[in-house]
N, C-alpha and C positions, 0 to 999 in steps of 0.2 A: 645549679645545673649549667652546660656548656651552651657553648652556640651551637642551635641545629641548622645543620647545612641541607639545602635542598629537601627539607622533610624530611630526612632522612638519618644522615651523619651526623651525630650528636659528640661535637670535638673534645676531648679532655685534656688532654695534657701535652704539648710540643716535646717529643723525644727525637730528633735531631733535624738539622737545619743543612741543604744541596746549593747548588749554583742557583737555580732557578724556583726555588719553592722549600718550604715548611712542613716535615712530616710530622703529621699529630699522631694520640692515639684516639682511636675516636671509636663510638657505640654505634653500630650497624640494627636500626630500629627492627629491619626487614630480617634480616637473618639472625637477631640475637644475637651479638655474638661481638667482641671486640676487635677492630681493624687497624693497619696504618691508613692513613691518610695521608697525602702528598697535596696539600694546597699551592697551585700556583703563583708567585707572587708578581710576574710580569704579566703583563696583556697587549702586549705587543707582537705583531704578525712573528716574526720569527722563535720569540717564545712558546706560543701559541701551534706554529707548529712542528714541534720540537714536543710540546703535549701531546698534539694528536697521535706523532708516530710514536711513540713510549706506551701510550695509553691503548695505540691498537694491536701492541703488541700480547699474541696469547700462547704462550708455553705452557705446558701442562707435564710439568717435572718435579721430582723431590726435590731437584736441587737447583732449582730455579726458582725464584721471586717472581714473578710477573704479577702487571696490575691483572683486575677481576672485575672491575666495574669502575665507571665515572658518573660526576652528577657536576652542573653548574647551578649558581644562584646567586643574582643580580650578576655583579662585575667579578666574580670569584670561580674555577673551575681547579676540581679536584679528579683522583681518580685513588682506587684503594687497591691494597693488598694485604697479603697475609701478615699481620702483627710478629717479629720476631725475635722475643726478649733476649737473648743468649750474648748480646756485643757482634762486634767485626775480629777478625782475625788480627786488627793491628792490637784492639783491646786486650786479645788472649795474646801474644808476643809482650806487650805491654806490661799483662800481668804476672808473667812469667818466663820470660826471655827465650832463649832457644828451646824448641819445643825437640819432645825425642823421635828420632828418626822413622822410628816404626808410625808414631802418632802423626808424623808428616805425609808417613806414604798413605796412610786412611783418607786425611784431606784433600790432598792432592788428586786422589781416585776419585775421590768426592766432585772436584770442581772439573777435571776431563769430562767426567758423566755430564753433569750438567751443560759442558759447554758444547760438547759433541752436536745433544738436542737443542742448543743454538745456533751450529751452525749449520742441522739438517733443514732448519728453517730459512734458509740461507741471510742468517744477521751476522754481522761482524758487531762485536759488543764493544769495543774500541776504546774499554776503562778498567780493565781488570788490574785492579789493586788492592791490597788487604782491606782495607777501609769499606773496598764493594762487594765482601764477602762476609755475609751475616752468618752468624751460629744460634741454630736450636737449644736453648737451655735445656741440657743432655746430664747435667751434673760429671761426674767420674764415667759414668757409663760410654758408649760409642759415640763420636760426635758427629754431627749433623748438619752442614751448612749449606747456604742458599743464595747463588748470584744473584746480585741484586743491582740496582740503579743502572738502564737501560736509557739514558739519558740520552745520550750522543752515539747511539745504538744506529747501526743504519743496513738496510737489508741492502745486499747486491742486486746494482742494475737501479736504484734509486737517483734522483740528481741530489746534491751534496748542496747542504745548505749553509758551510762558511765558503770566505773566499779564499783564492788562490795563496799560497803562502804562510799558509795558515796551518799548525800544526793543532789537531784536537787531540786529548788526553791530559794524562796527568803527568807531569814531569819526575824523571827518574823511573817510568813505568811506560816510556816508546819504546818501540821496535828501530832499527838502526835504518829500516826504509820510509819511517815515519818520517824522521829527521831529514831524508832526504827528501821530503815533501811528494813521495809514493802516496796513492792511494793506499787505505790499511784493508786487509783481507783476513783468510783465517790465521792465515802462519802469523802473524804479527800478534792474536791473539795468545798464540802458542808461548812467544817469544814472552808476554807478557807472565804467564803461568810461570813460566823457569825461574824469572824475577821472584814471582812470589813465593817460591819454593827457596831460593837462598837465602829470602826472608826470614821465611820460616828454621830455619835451619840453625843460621849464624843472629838469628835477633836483630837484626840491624838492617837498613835501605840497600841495599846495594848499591854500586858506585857503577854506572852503567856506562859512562863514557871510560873508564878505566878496565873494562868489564868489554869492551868493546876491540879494545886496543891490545889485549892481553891474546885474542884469535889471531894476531897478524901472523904469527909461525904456527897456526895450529891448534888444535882443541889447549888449553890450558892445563896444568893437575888442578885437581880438588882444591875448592882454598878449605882452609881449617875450617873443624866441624861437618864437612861434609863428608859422608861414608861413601867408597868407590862404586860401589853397585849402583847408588843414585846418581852419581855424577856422570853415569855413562847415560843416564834420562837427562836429566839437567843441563849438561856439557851438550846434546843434540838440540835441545830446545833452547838454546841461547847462542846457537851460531849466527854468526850476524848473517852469511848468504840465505834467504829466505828458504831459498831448494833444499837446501844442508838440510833444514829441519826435518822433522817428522810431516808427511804430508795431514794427516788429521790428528784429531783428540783421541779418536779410538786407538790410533796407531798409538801413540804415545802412552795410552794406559794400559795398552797389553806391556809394551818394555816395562811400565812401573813395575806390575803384578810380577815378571820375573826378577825385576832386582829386586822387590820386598822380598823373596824368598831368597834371597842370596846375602841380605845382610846376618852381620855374624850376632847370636842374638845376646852374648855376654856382653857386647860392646854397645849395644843399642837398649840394654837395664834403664828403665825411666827413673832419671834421678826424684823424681816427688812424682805424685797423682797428679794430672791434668784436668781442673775440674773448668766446667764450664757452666756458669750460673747465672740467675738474672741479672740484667743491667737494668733494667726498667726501674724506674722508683715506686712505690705503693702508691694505688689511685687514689688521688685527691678528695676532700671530704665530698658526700655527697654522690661517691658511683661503688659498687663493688663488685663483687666476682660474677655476678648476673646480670649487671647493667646499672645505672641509674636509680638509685634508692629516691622512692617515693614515699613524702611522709604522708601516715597512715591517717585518713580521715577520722575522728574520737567520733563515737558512737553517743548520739543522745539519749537518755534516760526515759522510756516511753511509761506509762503507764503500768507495766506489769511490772517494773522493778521494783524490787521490796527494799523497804528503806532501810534496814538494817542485816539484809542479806541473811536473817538465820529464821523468818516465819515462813513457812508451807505458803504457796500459793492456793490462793481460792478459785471458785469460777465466776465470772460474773454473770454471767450468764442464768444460774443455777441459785437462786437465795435459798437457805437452807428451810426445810419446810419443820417442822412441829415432829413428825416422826425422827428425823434425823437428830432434832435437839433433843428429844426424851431418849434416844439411846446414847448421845455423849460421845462417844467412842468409835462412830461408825467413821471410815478414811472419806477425808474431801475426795470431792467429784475431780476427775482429771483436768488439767488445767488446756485453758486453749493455748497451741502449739505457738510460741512465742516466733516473731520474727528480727532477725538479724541485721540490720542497714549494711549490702555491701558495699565493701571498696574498693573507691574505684578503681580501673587500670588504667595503664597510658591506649592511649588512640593507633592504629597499627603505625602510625608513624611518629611517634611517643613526646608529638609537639604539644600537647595538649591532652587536659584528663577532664570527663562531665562530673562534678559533685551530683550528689541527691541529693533533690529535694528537702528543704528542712521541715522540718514536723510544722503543721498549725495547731492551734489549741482550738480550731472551730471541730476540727478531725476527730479528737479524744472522745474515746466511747463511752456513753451514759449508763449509770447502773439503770439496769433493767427494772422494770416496773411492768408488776403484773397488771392485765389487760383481759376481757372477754376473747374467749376463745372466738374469731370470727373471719370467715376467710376474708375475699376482696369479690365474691361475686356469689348466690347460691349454689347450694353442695358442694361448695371447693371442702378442701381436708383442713380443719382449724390449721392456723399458724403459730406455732409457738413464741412466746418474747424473744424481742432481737430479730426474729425472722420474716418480719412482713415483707413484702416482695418488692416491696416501693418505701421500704426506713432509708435504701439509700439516699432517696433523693429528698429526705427531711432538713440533711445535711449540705450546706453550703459550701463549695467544692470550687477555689477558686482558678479559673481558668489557666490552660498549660500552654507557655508562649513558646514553639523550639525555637534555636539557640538560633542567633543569625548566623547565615553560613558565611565560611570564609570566602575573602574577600578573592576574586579569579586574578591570575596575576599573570600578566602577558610571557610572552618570549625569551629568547635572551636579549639584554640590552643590545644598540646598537655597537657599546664598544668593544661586544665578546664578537655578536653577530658580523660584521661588517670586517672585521681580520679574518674571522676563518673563510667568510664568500672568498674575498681577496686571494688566500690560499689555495683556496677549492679553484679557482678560475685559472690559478697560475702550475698548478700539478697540472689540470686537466690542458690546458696549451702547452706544459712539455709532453705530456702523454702524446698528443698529435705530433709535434715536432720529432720526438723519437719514433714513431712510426713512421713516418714521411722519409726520416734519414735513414731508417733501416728497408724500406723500400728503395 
């Protein structure tokens, strides 16, 4: 079994590794059900809160990732999201080089969508690159994908947590006013999208400082592989003046929707099937498709099992009397209804399972032996053998200790607690200060 995190997260297997933390995949005790995990591996103020704003981020989109919940425990703080086995978009170019034009404008509508509803939220996502675009394992069927890692994600109107001169992102994936050490907004998002679309297209990085230089007279032609209907989308989205561009995501994916209808569709025949299939590897021994395989407690052998499983049970209850033995042939008396040891389950938070009890041999029921019919007080109604109202307590019954309970376990340590106060005290004196100056 894995390490359970916070009661809860039960970690299985590391499926990829960020700047700042360890995405596992991990069993979600509470909802059944299998997650990612993103363990943090720093704990220091500025990683810390670089957590918080990712982790309080809530988008509610198909094609959006966002986290769903966080848990800390001791010096370790996580937060989860949707499990999504399919690769990144670099894996599907990876595994199949230029993808067809048609199948680009699907994906491409795909991440507009999604990025639209981030920036109605007013986030600039400030990483958009094939790597931070996951796929649904879709097989051949329509593909599916899901902006992901909100890392260095920052809403408009927030104070900016590197310093001046400082470009965030991922190289060969800025905007031309990143470089110029501009604040990034949506258009820079946009610019980033175009990038990913010649990605897609030509199979290869694009060369963005040449890509840059090639607008100085003017929108460029198509380079090879690209079809003209989309270069008149792509060629708006990678102007380097930010205005040039399309003002939103919605803008931009109504133009897609009419150059998809304008490519010529002999020219755009998918050389092979595009399939999209797991990357994930099979769970490690010990979990499967339900959770965490529990091995089954063996059942002890009580009393009423018959030793060589093929004689009728008897009663014991019932000795057979003189008429039954002169008729021979008459069917035994019905057996008393046998009981089962169940097994156990995990505990709702699946740290922990209680075994039963094991049998005593003081417990084992005695054959019965006939006795005067005789109640326990006058004119009570005879008791029959086995049933006297007080045989229980002939039987020595050794006393039930409960479990000790677990142990209460404070807070968060000082070295989680004591970064985030620090945090909290330093947002909340800009919050004053930006009100002060906007008064």
């Amino acid at each position: 079994m894995g390490e359970i995190f916070a009661g809860r997260y039960e970690l299985v297997d590391p499926v990829g590794r960020g700047g700042v933390g360890t995405v596992w995949r991990a069993w979600d005790h509470r909802r059944r059900r299998y997650v990612a995990a993103k363990v943090l591996q720093q704990s220091d103020a500025y990683a810390l809160l670089r957590f918080v704003r990712e982790q309080a981020l809530r988008i509610d989109h198909p094609h959006v990732l966002a986290p769903h919940s966080w848990a800390a425990d001791d010096e370790k703080v996580l937060f989860t999201m949707d499990l999504v086995a399919g690769g990144s978009l670099a894996h599907l170019v990876g595994d199949y080089g230029p993808l067809p034009p048609t199948f680009v404008c699907t994906l491409l509508d795909q991440l507009l969508s999604g990025l639209a509803a981030v920036h109605a939220e007013d986030v600039v996502h400030r990483d958009i690159k094939p790597a931070n675009i996951l796929l649904e394992p879709t097989g051949t069927g329509r593909p599916h994908l899901r902006l992901s890692d909100f890392g260095i994600a920052m809403r408009k109107g927030e104070p900016r947590l590197t310093e001046t001169n400082y470009v965030v992102g991922t190289p060969g994936y800025f905007a031309p006013e990143q470089m110029l050490e501009a604040e990034a907004d949506f258009p820079s998002d946009l610019y980033a999208v175009g990038l990913v679309g010649l990605f897609l297209l030509t199979g290869r990085k694009p060369d963005s400082q040449a890509l840059f230089e090639s607008y100085e007279n003017g929108t460029p032609p198509p380079p090879g592989g690209v079809p003209e209907p989309l270069w008149q989308v792509l060629g708006q989205l990678l102007q380097p003046d930010p205005a040039a561009r399309f003002r939103t995501a919605t803008g931009a994916r109504k133009a897609l929707a009419s150059a998809a209808e304008l490519l010529d569709g002999d020219a755009t025949v998918e050389r092979e099937t595009v399939e999209v299939f797991d990357h994930l590897g099979p769970l490690p021994e010990g979990f499967g498709p339900d959770g965490p395989v529990r091995a089954a407690t063996p059942h002890p052998a009580g009393p009423h099992t018959p030793a060589t499983g093929s004689a009728p049970h008897a009663s014991a209850a019932a000795p057979p009397t003189a008429a039954s033995s002169a008729r021979g042939a008459a069917p035994h008396a019905a057996p008393a209804p046998l009981t089962t040891p169940t097994v156990p389950r995990p505990s709702d938070t699946g740290s922990f399972v209680l075994q039963p009890p094991a049998p005593h041999a003081s417990t084992a029921v005695a054959p019965a032996v006939p006795h005067p019919a005789q109640g326990p007080y006058p004119g009570a109604v005879p008791q029959g053998p086995g049933t006297h109202p007080y045989a229980a307590a002939r039987t020595a019954v050794p006393p039930l200790t409960a479990p000790p309970a677990p142990p209460r376990r404070p807070g968060p340590p000082a070295k989680v607690a004591v970064p985030m106060l620090v945090v909290a005290v330093v947002c909340l004196i800009t919050g004053f200060w930006a009100l002060a100056a906007a008064g």
